[in-house]
C-alpha positions in Angstrom: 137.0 80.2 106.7 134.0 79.0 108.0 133.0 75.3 106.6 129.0 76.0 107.4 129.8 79.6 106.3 131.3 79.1 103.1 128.4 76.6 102.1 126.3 78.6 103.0 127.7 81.5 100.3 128.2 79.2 98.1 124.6 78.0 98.0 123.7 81.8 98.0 125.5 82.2 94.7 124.2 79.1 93.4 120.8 80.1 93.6 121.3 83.7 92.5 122.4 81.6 89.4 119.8 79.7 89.0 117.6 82.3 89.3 119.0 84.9 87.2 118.2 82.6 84.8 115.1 81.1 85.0 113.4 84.5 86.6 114.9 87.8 87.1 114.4 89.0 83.2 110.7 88.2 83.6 110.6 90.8 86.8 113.0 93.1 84.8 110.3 93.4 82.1 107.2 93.1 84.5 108.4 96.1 85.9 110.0 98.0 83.2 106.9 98.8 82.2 105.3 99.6 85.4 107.5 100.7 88.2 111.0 100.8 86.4 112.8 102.3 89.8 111.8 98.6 91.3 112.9 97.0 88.4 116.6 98.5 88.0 118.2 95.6 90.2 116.4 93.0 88.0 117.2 94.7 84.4 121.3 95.8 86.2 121.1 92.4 88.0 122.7 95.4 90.8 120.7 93.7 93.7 119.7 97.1 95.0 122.8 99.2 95.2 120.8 102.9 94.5 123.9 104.3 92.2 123.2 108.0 90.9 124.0 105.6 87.3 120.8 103.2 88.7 117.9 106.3 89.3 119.3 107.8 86.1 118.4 105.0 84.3 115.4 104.4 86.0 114.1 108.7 85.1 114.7 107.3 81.3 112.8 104.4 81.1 110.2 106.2 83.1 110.4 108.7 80.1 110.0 106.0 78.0 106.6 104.6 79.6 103.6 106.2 76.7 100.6 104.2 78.0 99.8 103.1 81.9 96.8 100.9 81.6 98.8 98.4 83.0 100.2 99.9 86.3 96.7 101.7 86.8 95.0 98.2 86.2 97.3 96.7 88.8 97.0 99.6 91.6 93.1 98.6 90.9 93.8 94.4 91.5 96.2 95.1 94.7 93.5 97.6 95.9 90.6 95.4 95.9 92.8 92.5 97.1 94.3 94.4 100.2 90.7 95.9 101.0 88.8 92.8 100.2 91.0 90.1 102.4 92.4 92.7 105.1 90.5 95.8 105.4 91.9 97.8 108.4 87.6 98.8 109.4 86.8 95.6 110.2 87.9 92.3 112.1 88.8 90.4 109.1 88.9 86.3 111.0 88.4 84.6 113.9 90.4 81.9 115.2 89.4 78.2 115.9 91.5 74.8 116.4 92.4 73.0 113.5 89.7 70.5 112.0 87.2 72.2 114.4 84.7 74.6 113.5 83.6 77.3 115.3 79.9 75.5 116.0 82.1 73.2 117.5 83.7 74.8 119.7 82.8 75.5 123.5 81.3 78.9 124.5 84.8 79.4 126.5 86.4 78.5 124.1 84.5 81.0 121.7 84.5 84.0 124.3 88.6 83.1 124.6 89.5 83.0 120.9 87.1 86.0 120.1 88.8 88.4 122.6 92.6 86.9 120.7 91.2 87.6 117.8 90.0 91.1 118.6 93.6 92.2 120.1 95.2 90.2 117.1 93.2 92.3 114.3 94.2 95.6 116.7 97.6 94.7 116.7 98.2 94.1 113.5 96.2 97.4 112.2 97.7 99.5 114.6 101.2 98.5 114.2 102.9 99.2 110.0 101.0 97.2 108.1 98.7 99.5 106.6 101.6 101.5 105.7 103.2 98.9 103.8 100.3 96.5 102.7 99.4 98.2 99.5 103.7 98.3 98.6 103.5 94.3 99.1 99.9 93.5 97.5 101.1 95.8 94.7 104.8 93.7 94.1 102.7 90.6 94.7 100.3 91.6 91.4 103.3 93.5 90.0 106.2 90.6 90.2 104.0 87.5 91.5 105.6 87.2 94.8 106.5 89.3 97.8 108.6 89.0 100.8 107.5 90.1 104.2 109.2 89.9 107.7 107.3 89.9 111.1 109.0 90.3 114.0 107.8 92.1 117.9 109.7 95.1 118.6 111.1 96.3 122.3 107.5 97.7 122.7 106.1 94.3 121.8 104.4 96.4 118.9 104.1 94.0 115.9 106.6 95.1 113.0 106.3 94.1 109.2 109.2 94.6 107.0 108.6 94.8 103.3 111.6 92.7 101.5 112.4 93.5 98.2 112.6 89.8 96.3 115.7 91.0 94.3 117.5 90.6 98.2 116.5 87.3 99.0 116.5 83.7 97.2 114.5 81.1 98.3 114.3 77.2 98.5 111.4 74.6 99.7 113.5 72.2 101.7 110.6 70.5 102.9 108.5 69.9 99.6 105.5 70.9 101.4 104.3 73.3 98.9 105.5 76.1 100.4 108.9 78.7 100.8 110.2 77.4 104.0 114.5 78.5 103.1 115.8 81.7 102.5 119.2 83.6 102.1 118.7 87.2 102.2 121.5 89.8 101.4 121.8 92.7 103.7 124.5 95.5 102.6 125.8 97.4 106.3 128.3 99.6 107.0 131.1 98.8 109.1 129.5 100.8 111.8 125.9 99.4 111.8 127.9 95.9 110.9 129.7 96.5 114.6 127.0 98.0 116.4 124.7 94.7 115.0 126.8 91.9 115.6 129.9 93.0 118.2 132.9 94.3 117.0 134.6 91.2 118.1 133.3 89.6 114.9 134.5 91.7 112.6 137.7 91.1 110.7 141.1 92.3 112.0 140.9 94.8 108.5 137.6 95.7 109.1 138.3 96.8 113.4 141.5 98.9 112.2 139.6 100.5 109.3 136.5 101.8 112.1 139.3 102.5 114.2 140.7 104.7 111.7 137.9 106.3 111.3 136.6 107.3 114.8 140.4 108.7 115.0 139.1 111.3 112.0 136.2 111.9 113.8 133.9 109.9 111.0 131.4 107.2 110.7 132.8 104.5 108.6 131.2 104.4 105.2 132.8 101.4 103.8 130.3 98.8 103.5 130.0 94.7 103.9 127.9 92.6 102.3 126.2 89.7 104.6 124.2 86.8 104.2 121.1 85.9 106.5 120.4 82.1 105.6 117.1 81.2 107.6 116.5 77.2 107.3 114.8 74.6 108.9 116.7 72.9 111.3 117.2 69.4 110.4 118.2 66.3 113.0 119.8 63.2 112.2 117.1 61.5 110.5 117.3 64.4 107.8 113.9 66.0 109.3 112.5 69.2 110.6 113.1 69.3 114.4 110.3 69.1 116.6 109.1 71.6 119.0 110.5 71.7 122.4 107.9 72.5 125.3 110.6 73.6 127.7 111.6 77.5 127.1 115.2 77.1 128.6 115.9 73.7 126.4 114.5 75.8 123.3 117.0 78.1 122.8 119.3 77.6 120.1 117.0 74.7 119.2 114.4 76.1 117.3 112.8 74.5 114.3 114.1 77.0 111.8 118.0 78.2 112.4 119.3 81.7 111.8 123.0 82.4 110.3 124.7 85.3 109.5 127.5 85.2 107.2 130.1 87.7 106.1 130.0 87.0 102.6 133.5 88.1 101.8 135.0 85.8 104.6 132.3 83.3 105.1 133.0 83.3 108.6 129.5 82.8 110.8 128.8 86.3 112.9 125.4 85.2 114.5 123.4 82.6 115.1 120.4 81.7 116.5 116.6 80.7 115.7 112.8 81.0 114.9 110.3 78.7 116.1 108.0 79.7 112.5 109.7 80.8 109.7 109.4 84.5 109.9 109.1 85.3 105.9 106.0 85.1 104.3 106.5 84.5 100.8 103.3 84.0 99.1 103.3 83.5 95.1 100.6 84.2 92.5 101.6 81.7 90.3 104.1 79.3 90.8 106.8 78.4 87.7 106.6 74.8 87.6 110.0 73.0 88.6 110.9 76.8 90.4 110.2 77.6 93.9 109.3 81.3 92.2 106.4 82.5 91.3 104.7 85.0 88.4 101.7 87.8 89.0 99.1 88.4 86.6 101.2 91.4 84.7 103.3 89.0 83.4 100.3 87.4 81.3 100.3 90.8 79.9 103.7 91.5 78.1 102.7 90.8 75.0 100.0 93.5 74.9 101.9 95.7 77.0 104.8 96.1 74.8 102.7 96.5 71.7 100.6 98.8 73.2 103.1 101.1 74.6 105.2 100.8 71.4 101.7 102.1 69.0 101.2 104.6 71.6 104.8 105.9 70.8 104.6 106.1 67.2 101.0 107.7 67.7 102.5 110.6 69.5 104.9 111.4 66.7 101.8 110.9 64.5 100.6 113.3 65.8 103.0 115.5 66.2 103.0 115.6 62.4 99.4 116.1 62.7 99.4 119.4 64.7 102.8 121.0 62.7 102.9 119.0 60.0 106.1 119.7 57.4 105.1 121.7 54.8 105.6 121.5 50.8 107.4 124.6 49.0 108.0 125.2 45.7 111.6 126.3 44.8 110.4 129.4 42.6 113.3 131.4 43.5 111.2 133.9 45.6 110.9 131.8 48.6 113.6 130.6 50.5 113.0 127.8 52.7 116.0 128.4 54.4 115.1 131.6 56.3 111.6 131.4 55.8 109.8 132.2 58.9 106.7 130.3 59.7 105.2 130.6 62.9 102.2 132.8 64.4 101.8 136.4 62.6 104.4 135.7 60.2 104.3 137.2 57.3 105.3 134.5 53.8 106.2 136.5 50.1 104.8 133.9 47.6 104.0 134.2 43.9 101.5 131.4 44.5 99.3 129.9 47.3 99.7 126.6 46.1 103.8 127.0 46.4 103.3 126.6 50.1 101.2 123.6 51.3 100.9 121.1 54.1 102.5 117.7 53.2 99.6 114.9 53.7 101.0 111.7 55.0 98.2 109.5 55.1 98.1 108.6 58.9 94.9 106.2 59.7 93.8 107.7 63.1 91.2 104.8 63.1 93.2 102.0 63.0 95.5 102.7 65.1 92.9 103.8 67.8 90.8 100.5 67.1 94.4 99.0 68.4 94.7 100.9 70.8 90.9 100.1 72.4 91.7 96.4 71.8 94.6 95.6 73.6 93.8 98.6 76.6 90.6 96.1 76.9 93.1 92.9 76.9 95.4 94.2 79.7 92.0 95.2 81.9 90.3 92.1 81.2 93.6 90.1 82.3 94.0 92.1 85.8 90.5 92.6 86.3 90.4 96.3 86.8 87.0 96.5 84.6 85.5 94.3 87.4 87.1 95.4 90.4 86.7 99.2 89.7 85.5 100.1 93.6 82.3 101.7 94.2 82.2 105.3 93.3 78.6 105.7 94.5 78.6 107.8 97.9 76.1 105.9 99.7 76.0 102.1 98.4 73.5 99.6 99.6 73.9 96.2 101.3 72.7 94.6 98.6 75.4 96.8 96.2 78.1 96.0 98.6 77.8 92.6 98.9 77.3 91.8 94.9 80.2 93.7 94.8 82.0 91.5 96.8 80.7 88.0 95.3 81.8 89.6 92.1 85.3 89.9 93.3 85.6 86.3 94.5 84.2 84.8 91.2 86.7 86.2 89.4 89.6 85.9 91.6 89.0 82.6 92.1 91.8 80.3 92.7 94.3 83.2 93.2 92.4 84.4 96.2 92.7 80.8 97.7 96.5 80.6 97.3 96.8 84.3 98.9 94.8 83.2 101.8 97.1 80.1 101.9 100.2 81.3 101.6 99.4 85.2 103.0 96.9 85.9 105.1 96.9 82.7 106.9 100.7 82.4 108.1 100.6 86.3 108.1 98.1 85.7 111.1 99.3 82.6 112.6 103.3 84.1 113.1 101.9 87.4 115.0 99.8 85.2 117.2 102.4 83.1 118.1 104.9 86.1 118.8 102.2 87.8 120.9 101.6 85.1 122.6 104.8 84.2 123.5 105.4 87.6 125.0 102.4 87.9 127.0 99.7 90.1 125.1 97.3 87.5 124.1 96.2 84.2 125.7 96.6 84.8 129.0 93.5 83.1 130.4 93.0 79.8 127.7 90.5 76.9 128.4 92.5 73.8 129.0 92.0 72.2 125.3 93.3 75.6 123.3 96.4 75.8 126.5 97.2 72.7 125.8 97.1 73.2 122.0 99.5 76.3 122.0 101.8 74.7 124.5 102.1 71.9 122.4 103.7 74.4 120.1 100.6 75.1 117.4 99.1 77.8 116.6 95.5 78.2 116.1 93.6 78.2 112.8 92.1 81.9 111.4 88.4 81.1 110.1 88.1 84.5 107.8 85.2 86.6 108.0 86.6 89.4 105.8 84.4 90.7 102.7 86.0 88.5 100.3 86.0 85.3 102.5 81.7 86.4 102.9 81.4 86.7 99.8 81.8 83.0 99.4 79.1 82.4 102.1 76.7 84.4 100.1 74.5 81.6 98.4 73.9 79.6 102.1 73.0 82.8 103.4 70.6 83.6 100.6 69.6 79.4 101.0 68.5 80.3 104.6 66.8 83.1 103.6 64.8 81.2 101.4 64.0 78.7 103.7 62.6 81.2 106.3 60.6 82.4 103.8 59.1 79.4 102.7 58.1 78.1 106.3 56.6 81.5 107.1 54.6 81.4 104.1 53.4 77.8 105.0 52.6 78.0 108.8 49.2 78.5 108.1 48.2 75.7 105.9 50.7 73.3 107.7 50.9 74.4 111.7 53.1 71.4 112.4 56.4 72.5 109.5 58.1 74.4 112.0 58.7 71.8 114.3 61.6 70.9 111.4 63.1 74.4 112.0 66.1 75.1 114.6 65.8 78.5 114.9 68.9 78.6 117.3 71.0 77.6 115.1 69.8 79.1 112.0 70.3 81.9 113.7 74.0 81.2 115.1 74.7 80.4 111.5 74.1 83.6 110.3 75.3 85.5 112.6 78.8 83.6 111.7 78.0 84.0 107.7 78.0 87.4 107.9 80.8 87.9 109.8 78.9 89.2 113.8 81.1 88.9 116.4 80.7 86.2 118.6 79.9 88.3 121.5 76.9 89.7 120.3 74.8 86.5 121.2 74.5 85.0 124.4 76.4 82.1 124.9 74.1 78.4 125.1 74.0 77.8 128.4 73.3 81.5 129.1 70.3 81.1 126.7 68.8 78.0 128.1 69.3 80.0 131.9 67.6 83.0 130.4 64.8 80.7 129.1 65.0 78.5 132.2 64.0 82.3 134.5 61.4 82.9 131.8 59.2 79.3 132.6 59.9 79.7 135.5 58.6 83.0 136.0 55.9 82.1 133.5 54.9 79.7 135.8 54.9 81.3 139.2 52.5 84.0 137.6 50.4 80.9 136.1 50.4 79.8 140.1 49.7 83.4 141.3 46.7 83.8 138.7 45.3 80.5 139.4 45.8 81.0 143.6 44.0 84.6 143.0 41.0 82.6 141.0 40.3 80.1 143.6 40.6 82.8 146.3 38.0 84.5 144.3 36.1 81.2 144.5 36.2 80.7 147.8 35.4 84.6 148.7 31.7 83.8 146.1 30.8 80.6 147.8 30.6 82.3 151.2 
């Protein structure tokens, strides 16, 4: 065995421990009464296995669901979050050096990073992720935190793989704040097993039983459990690795190491390496001392439970209500036993009153003054009264954007963190692998070459409708401003001399998200204005040649 191999397994089941403990049975009930076929691994602990036994389970507690404001409050929250932060319409961010604005940057540097940015936003739309971005925003309200994997197919298409966080535990070795370890479990049969790694690295048990198999003419179904431990790789000095320039010298020494390890044997069947870690694992709200995180439906459990449990008993209420049991008399004429009640029947009584309706007593009021109460809790927790979209066919600007500013005031500091630890690495690994393979930055100005060689990546400035949203009040500030000076250029002439108008202008256009190729550059600008003076003064030269010609032509 393996000694990297086995400590590697043995740090797997370690953290499976750990976590178990301290967060698994808060998923299993975060989803148990939302999506309970997500939540089987967590409430079995069965870390995915499908059994028959597993969606069985999962079709009863679905039974067992009476109320879904929650899950329909949630779809609401991961709906406005994917379309507010990135909708597939429109370019979402630009990209700029870090610690540098875009003002500050050069107009080739602009032009350079605004064509990126428009193949990067292209990519990324036209490759899976809109397929699987509502599955991940929805998990990341649902269960606090989602697992994504982004990697560059043959076709050098951009491919994002939706990891269920049941698979994969996770560790911050660098106590930067963020996920940068993970041990993922991946279940393969021995086919896919040999066809993945080389059947020279399968065990002697494992070749004979494949063997065995192609012999009967079958695909071996017998499966093996692996372990795909993604780290940072660390150097002597017990830190992170740098990043090596040199493309021949950076293989097999990339800042993040990749290991594969048959769990049963702990013998290593790959290795290799990342130069960014290639999970994004963003987390709502993180558990303090826990690198794991909690979403917004967690807050509320308490109202969820009690709320689907008085739903419950208000169904059999009513029940009761609609065919409630009845109240006969034992007078020896009617016999409850064969009695039949039921539409057209016909009943022999001495007496009406030997046959009544039993009155329980339900209080239909209280129980729907409940009911009102904690349906408003659970909406007021996730939002969904505020984030409700649009339904108008045809809404204004103004609409729109208050919309929007009414999202990001109430999101708040969760939208930051998602930006943080979502959207921003999101971006910064698919620039990095489309770089590297040739689709983007192929003509950089020297500063951004330099920059990228150096191993960074640059720094998305987001322009989507949530990330506006927050640039409302300066825009409404300028606004205000322009107002005020054209309503006092009259009494003072002099007040606009204060004014840049350029850059006012170039302010906005960036506030409100224009692309950066819809105004001239500066130095095309001062050209453009350079051919206007002088043009305006070769026609000032013409006009005053004419008039003295004129002159000249009256004095004779």
């Amino acid at each position: 065995m393996n000694i990297i191999g086995e400590a590697i397994s043995a740090t797997y089941e370690e953290l499976r421990g750990e976590r178990l403990q301290s967060w698994d049975w808060r998923q299993a009930e975060s989803y148990r009464y939302t999506l309970p076929e997500r939540g089987i691994p967590y409430i079995n602990q069965s870390l995915g296995s499908n059994s028959q036994t597993d969606l069985e389970q999962a079709r009863r507690l679905q039974g067992s669901i009476f109320d879904t404001t929650v899950l329909d409050s949630a779809n609401t929250l991961a709906r406005s979050l994917y379309q507010g932060a990135t909708p597939p319409h429109s370019q979402w961010f630009d990209l700029s050096l870090p610690g540098i604005t875009l003002e500050q940057l050069t107009e080739s540097e602009k032009q350079s990073f605004d064509t990126d940015a428009r193949i990067l936003h292209s990519m990324i739309h036209s490759g899976n992720y809109n397929s699987t971005a509502m599955e991940f925003f929805l998990d990341y309200v649902i269960g606090g935190m989602v697992a994504i994997n982004i990697e560059l197919n043959a076709q050098k298409e951009l491919y994002f793989e939706y990891i269920p966080m049941f698979s994969i535990m996770v560790q911050e070795t660098l106590k930067k704040g963020t996920i940068d370890t993970a041990y993922r479990l991946l279940n393969m049969s021995l086919t896919q097993a040999a066809a993945e790694f080389g059947i020279d690295k399968l065990t002697d048990e494992q070749r004979e039983e494949i063997a065995e198999s192609a012999a009967e003419g079958k695909r071996c179904s017998h499966s093996v459990d692996y372990i795909h431990c993604v780290r940072p790789r660390i150097d002597d000095n017990g830190r992170q690795v740098p990043y090596i320039t040199d493309p021949i010298q950076r293989i097999d020494n990339e800042r993040w190491e990749s290991i594969y390890v048959d769990k049963s044997t702990g013998e290593i069947v790959r290795e290799g390496g990342f130069n960014e870690f290639p999970f994004i694992i963003p987390r709502w709200r993180r558990i303090p001392e826990s690198p794991y995180g909690l979403g917004p439906v967690n807050d509320t459990m308490p109202d969820v439970k009690s709320l689907n449990k008085l739903v419950q008993q208000m169904f059999r209420a009513n029940e009761i209500a609609i065919s409630p049991p009845l109240k006969v008399k034992n007078d020896g004429v009617i016999n409850p036993r064969t009695a039949g009640i039921g539409p057209n029947s016909i009943i022999k009584m001495q007496d009406t009153a030997n046959m009544v309706p039993l009155i329980t007593g339900t209080r239909y009021d209280v129980s729907m003054g409940e009911i009102n109460r904690m349906q408003v809790n659970i909406r007021r927790t996730l939002l969904s009264n505020e984030l409700d979209p649009i339904t108008k066919a045809n809404p204004t600007a103004y609409e729109t954007d208050k919309y929007y500013e009414i999202m990001r005031e109430r999101l708040g500091p969760a939208y930051n963190v998602m930006h943080d630890q979502l959207v921003q690495p999101l971006i910064q690994r698919c620039y990095a692998l489309l770089y590297r393979a040739g689709v983007i930055g192929k003509q950089l100005p020297d500063r951004i070459q330099a920059f990228v060689d150096a191993g960074n990546v640059p720094t998305p400035e987001f322009k989507s409708p949530l990330a506006r949203a927050g640039r409302i009040e300066d825009i409404k500030s300028l606004d205000r401003v322009v107002a005020s000076l054209a309503g006092q250029r009259e009494m003072f002439p002099n007040i606009t001399d204060n004014f840049d108008a350029d850059k006012a202008l170039r302010f906005y256009s960036d506030a409100i998200g224009a692309p950066a190729t819809a105004l001239r550059s500066i130095a095309a600008v001062k050209q453009l204005r350079a051919k206007k003076q002088e043009a305006q003064e070769q026609a000032q030269q013409q006009a005053q040649e004419q008039a003295q010609a004129e002159q000249a032509q009256k004095a004779r």
